[in-house]
C-alpha positions as CSV (number, residue, x, y, z in Angstrom):
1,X,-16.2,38.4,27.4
2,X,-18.3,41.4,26.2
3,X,-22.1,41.9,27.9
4,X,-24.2,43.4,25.0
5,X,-27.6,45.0,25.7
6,X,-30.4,43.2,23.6
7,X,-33.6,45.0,22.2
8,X,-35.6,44.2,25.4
9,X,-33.3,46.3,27.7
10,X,-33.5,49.2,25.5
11,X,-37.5,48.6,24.6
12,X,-37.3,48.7,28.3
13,X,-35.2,52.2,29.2
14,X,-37.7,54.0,26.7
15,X,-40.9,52.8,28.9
16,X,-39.4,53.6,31.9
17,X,-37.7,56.7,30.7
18,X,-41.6,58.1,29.7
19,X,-42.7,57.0,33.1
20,X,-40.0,58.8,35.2
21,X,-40.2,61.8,32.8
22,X,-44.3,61.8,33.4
23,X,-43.8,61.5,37.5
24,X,-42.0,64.4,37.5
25,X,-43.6,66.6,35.3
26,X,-47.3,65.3,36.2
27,X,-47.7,62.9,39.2
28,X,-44.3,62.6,41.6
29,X,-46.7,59.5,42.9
30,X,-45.3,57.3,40.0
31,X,-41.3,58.4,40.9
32,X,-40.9,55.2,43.3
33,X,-41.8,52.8,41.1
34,X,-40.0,54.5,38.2
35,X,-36.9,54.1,40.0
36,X,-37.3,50.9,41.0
37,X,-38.0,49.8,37.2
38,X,-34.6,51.7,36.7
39,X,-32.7,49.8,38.7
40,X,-33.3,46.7,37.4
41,X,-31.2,46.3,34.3
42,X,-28.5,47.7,36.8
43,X,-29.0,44.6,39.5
44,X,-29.4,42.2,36.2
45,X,-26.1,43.9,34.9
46,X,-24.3,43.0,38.0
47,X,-25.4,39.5,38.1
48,X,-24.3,38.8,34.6
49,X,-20.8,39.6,35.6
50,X,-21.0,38.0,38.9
51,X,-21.8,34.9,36.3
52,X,-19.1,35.4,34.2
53,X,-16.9,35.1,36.9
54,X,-17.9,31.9,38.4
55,X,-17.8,30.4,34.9
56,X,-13.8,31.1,35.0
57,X,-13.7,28.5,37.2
58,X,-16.1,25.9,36.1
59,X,-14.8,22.3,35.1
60,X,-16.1,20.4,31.9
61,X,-15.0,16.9,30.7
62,X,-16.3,15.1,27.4
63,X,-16.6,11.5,26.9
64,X,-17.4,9.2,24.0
65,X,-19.1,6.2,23.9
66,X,-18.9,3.6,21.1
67,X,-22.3,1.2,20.2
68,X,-23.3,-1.0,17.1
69,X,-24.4,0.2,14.2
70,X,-22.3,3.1,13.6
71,X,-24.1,5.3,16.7
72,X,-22.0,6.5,19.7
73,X,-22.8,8.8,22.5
74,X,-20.9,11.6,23.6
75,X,-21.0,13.2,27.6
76,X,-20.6,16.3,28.4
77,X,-20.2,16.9,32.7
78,X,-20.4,20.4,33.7
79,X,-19.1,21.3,37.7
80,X,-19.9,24.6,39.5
81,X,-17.6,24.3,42.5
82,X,-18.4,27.6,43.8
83,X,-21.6,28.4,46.2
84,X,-23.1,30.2,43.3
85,X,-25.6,28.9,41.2
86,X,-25.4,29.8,37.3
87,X,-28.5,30.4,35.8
88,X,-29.7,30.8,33.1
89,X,-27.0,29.4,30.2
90,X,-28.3,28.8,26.4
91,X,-25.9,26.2,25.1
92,X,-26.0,24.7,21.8
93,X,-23.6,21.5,20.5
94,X,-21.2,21.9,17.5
95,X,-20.3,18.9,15.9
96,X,-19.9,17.7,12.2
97,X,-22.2,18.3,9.3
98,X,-22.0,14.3,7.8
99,X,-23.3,13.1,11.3
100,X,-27.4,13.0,12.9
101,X,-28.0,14.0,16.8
102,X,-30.4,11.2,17.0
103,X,-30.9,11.8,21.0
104,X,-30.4,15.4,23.2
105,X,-31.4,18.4,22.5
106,X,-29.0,20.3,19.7
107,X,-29.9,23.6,22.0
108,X,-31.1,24.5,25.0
109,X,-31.1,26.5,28.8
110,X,-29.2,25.0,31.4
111,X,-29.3,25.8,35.0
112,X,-26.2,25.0,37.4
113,X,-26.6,24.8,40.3
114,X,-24.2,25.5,43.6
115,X,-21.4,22.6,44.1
116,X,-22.9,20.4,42.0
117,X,-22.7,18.7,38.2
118,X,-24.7,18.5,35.4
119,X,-24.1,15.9,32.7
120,X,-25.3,17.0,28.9
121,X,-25.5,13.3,26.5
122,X,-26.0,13.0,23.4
123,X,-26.5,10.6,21.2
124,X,-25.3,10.6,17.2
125,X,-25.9,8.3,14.2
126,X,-22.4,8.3,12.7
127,X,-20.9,7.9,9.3
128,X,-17.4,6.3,8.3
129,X,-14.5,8.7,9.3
130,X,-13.2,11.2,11.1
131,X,-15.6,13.9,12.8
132,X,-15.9,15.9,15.5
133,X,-18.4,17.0,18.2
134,X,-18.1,19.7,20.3
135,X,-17.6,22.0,22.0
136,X,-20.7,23.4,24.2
137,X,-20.9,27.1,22.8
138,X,-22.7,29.0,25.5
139,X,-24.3,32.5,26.1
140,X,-25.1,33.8,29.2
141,X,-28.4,35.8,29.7
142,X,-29.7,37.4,33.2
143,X,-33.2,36.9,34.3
144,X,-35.2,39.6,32.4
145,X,-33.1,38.8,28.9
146,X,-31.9,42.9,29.1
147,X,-28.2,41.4,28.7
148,X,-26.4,38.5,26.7
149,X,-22.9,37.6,26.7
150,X,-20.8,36.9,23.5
151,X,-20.4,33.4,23.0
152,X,-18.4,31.0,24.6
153,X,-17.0,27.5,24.5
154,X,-16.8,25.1,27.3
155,X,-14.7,21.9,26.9
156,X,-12.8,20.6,24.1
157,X,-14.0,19.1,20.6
158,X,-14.0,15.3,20.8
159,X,-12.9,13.0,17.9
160,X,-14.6,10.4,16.9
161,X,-13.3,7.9,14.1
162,X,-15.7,5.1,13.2
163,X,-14.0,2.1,10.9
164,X,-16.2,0.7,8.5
165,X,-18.0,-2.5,8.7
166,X,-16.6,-5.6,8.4
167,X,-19.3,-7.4,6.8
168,X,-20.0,-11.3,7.2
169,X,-22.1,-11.5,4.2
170,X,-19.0,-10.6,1.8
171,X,-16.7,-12.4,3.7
172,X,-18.7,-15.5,3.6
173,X,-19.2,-14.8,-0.5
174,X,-15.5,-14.9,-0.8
175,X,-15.2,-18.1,1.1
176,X,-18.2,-19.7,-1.3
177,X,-16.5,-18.2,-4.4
178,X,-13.2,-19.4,-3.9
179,X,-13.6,-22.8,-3.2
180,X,-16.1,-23.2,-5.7
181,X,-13.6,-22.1,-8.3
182,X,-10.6,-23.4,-7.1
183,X,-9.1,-20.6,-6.1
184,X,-7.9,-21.5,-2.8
185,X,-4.7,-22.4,-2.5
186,X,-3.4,-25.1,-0.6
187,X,-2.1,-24.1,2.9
188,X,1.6,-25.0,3.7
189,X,3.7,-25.2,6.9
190,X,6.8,-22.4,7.0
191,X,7.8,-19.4,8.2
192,X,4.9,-16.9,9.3
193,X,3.3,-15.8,11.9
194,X,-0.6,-17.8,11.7
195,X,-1.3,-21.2,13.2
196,X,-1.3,-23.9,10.4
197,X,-0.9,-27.0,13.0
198,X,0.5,-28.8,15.8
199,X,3.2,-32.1,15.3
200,X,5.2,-34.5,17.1
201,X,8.1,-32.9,18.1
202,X,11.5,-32.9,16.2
203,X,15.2,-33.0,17.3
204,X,15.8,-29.1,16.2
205,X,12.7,-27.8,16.7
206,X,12.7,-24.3,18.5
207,X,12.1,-24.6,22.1
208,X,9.7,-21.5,22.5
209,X,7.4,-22.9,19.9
210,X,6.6,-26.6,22.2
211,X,3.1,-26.5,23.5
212,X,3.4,-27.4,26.7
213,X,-0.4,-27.6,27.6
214,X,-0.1,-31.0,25.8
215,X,3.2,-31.9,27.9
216,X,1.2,-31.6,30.7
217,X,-1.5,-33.6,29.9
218,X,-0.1,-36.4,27.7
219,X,3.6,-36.0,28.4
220,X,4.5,-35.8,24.8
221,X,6.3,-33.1,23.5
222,X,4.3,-31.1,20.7
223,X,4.9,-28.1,18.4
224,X,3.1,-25.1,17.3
225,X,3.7,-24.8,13.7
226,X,3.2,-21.7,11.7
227,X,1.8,-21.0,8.1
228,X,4.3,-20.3,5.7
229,X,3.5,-16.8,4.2
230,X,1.9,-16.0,0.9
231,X,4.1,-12.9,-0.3
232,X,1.5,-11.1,-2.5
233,X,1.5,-7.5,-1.3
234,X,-2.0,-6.0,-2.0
235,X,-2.6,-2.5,-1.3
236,X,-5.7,-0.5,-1.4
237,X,-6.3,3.7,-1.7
238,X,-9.4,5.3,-0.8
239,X,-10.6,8.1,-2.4
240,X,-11.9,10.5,0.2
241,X,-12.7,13.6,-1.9
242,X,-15.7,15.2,-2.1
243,X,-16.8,13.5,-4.9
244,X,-17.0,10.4,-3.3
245,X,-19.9,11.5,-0.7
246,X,-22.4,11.7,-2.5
247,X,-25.4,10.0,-2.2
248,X,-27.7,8.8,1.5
249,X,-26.0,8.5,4.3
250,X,-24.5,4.6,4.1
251,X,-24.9,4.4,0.6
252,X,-22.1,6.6,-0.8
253,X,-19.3,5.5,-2.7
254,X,-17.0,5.9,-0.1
255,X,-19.1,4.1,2.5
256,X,-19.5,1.1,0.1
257,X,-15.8,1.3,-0.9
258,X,-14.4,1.2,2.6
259,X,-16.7,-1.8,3.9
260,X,-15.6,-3.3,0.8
261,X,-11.8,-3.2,1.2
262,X,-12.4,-3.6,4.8
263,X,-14.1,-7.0,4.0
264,X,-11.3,-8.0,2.0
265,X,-8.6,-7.4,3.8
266,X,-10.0,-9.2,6.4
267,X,-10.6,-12.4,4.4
268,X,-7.1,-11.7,3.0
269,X,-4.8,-11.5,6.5
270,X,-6.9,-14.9,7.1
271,X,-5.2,-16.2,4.1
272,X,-2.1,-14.7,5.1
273,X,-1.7,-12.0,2.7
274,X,0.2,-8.9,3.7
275,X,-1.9,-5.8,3.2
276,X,-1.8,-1.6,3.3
277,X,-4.6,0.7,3.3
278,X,-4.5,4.4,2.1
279,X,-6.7,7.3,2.3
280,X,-7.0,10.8,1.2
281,X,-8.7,14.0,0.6
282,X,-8.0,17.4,-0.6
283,X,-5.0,17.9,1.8
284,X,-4.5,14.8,4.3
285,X,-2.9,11.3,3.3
286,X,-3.3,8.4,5.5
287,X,-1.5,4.9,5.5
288,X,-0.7,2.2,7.5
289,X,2.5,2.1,6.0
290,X,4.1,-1.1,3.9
291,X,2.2,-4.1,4.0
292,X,2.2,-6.3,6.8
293,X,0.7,-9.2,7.9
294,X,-1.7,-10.7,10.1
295,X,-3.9,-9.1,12.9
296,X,-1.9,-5.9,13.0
297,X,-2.3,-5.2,9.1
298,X,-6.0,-5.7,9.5
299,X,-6.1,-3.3,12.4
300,X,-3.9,-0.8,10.8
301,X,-5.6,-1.1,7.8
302,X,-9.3,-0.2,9.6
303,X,-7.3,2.2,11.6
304,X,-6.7,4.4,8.6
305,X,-10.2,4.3,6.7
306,X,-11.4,5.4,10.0
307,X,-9.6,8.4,9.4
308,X,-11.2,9.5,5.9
309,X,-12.4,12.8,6.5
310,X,-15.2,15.1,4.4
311,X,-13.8,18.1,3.3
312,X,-14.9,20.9,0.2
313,X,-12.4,21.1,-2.6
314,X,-12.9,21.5,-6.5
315,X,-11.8,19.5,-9.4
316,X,-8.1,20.8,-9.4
317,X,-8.0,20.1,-5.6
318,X,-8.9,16.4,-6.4
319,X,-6.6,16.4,-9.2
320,X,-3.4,17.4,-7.1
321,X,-4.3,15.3,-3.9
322,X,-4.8,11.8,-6.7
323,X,-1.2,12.9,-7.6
324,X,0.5,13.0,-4.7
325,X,-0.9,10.1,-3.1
326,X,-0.1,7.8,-5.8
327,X,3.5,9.8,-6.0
328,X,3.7,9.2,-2.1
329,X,2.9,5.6,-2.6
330,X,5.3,4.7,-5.8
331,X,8.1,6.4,-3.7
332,X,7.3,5.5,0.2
333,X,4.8,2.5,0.2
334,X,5.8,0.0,-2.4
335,X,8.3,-3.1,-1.7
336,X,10.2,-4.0,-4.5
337,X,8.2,-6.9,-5.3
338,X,5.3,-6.9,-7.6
339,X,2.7,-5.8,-5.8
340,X,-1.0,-5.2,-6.9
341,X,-2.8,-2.1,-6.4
342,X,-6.7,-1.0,-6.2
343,X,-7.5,2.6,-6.5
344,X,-11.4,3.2,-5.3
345,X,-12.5,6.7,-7.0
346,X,-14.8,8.1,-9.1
347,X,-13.3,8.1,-12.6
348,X,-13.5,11.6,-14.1
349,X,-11.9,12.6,-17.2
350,X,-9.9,15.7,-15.1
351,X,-8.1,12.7,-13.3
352,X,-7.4,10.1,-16.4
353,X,-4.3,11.7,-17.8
354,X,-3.0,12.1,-14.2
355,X,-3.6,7.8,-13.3
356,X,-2.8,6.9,-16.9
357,X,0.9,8.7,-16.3
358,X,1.4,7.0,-12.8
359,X,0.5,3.6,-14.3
360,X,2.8,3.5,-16.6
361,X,5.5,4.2,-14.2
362,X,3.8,1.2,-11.6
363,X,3.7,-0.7,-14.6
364,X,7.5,-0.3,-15.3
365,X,8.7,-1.3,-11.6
366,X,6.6,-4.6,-12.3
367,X,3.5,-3.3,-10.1
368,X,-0.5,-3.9,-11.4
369,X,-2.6,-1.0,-10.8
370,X,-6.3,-1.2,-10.9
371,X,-9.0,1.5,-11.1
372,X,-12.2,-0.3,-8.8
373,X,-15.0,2.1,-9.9
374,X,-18.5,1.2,-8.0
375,X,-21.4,1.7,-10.3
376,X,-24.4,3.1,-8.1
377,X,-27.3,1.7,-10.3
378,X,-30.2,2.3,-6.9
379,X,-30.1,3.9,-3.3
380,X,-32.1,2.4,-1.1
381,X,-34.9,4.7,0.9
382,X,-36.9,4.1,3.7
383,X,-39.0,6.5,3.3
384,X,-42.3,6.7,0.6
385,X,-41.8,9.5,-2.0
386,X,-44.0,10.6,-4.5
387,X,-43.8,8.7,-8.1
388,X,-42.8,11.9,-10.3
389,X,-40.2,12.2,-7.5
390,X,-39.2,8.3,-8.1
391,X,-39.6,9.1,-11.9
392,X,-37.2,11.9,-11.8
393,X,-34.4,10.2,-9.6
394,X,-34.9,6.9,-11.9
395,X,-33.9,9.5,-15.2
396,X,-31.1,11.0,-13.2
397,X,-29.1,7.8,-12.1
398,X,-29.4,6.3,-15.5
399,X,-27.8,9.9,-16.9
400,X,-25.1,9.4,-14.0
401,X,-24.2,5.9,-14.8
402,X,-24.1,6.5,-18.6
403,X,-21.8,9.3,-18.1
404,X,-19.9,6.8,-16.1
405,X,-19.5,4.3,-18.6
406,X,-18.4,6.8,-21.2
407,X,-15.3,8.1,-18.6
408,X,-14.2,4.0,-18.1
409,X,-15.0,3.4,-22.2
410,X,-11.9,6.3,-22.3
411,X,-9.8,5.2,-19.2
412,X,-9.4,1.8,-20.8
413,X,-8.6,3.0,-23.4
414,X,-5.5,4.8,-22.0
415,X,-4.8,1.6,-20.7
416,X,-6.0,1.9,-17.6
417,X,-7.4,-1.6,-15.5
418,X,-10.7,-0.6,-14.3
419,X,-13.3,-2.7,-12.4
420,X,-16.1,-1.1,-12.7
421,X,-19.8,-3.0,-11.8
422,X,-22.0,-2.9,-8.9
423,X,-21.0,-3.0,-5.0
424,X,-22.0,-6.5,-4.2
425,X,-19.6,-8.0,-7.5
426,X,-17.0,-5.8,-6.6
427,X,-15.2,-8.2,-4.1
428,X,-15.5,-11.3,-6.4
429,X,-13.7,-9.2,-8.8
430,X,-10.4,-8.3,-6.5
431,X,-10.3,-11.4,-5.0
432,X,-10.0,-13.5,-8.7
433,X,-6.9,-11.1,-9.9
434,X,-5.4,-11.2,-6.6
435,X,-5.5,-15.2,-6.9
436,X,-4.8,-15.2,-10.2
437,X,-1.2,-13.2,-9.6
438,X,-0.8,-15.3,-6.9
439,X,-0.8,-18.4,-8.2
């Protein structure tokens, strides 16, 4: 670690430097305290070190914390196991761009003392996805500020992936809409792995599936009988470009796309459909893989959207990455069965020669691909802003969503499927084609 002067220490030299040169050439009365103003940056300069050297062998450890609402809290513990106290350290906190310190200090001095522990928290307002917090980047200044240290970094970056929401309200809309349109399909005992009912027992009957909680109390013999499974493989790919973060934080198009699919696919596994998730940016792929059923394919399936991660790319970036995660689902992903397929993205007309190719090879294996495009019509906003300020966003998002419609006017006609309306329709939508193949 390098000790650099600062502009105080040589501010400093130049005052004491006039002040030695005048005791000896005028007043020999004003050597003693000239040298003793001389050799302070030296005492400061070997305290500094001493201080680098004690920090060798200090001991940090991070923790995270996980709460509602998308805000977790992150812990920092510092130990000084030496007899030596540190003093004084300016830290500051890395962590993500896309997420808000909400509690702690983003910078600040810390003082630690001999054997002991200081604990740094924080607390952050999180988005959907992958980021990361940390580590401590510290400087180390003596007492009089003459010196500073380069900078350092104490403890490890911690990752924190945060799923998106489940939420009831869609959930519940499902329920509503399907059995007020008849779209629910009658549940039938077979093979599968989700309780459909318990009967009588029958000469045959596996062993391992008798419930023997009802032997014991009404020495009868009973079975646990499964659902038979609905083989309708649905898969959904997030978009995770750049281009999908725009907008407040919660209110993106990625945000609203990923507590959308992860709605669904909850209401979906409860229905006993088997499921995959995808995600991507401008150089990572995530995916849970082939679909599966059940309680593992919903948790595989929020595993991966927790993984989305911001990153800066341009148009060509997004371009190749579309490619290759629709090539790396044709050719790793998809069963041989028909399967049906929602893309969430922003349609751009860079990237509709690129989907219209791969859907025509989808479309050739017997697959249905659909383009789900959100249409952003308002953001919501807590905070009062002035009415030219309402005026001009108002003018702006209508601009936006006509040049939207004009891009999925052209995608359909290339052939493309695209679902394109607000948010809260969105799930209404999927769920009435996946029936509607189903059936």
């Amino acid at each position: 670690m390098a000790i650099h002067a600062t502009t105080r220490l040589r501010l400093y030299m130049l005052s004491t430097a006039l002040l030695l040169a005048g005791a000896i050439i005028v007043d020999p009365t004003f050597l003693p305290p000239a040298l003793l103003l001389l050799s302070l940056p030296v005492f400061s300069y070997i305290a500094i070190e001493s201080n680098y050297k004690i920090l060798k062998s200090i001991k940090v450890s991070g923790s995270v914390a996980m709460e509602t609402g998308g805000r977790f809290f992150v812990e920092y513990t510092i130990i000084n196991p030496t007899r030596i106290p540190i003093l004084p350290v300016e830290f500051s906190i890395q962590y993500s761009e896309l997420i808000k310190l909400v509690k702690g200090s983003k910078r600040g001095l810390l003082i630690i003392p001999p054997r002991a522990k200081v604990k740094l928290r924080f607390s952050f307002h999180g988005r959907l996805g992958e980021h990361f917090v940390g580590p401590l980047k510290i400087v180390l200044r003596d007492l009089f500020g003459f010196y500073r240290s380069s900078d350092e970094y104490l403890g490890k970056a911690l990752v924190v992936n945060i799923p998106p929401t489940v939420e009831e309200v869609i959930v519940r809309k499902l329920l509503i809409y399907a059995r007020s349109t008849g779209l629910v399909k009658s549940r039938i005992p077979g093979e599968g792995v989700e309780f459909y009912d318990i009967r009588d027992y029958s000469p045959g009957d596996e062993a391992k599936r008798i419930v023997w909680r009802i032997y014991a109390s009404r020495r009868m013999l009973a079975i646990w009988e499964p659902e038979k499974e609905v083989f309708q493989p649905v898969l959904f790919i997030l978009d995770g470009t750049r281009e999908m973060w725009s907008g407040p934080m919660s209110q993106s198009m990625i945000e609203h796309s990923a507590r959308i699919i992860s709605s669904i696919i909850y209401y979906l596994v409860k229905r006993g459909y088997p499921v995959s998730a995808t995600v991507f940016n401008e150089s990572l792929v995530h995916t849970s893989g082939k679909p599966m059923h059940g309680y593992h394919g919903y948790m595989e399936a929020l595993r991966v959207l927790s993984k989305v991660k911001f990153e800066e790319g341009d148009e060509s970036h997004r371009r190749r990455a579309l490619s290759g995660v629709l090539s790396y689902t044709y050719t790793r992903i998809l069963p041989r069965d028909r399967s049906i397929i929602f893309l969430f993205t922003h349609l751009r007309d860079t990237i509709i020669d690129e989907i219209a190719a791969w859907n025509n090879l989808y479309k050739d294996k017997g697959h249905i691909l659909y383009i789900v495009h959100p249409l952003i019509t308002a953001y919501e906003s807590d905070s009062d802003v002035p009415e030219w300020v309402a005026n001009i966003y108002r003018v702006k998002l209508i601009e936006n969503l006509r040049e939207d419609m004009a891009v999925i006017s052209r995608a359909r006609g290339r052939g493309l499927k695209v679902i394109a309306v607000t948010p809260d329709l969105i799930p209404q939508r999927v769920m009435d084609i996946i029936e509607r193949y189903s059936s």
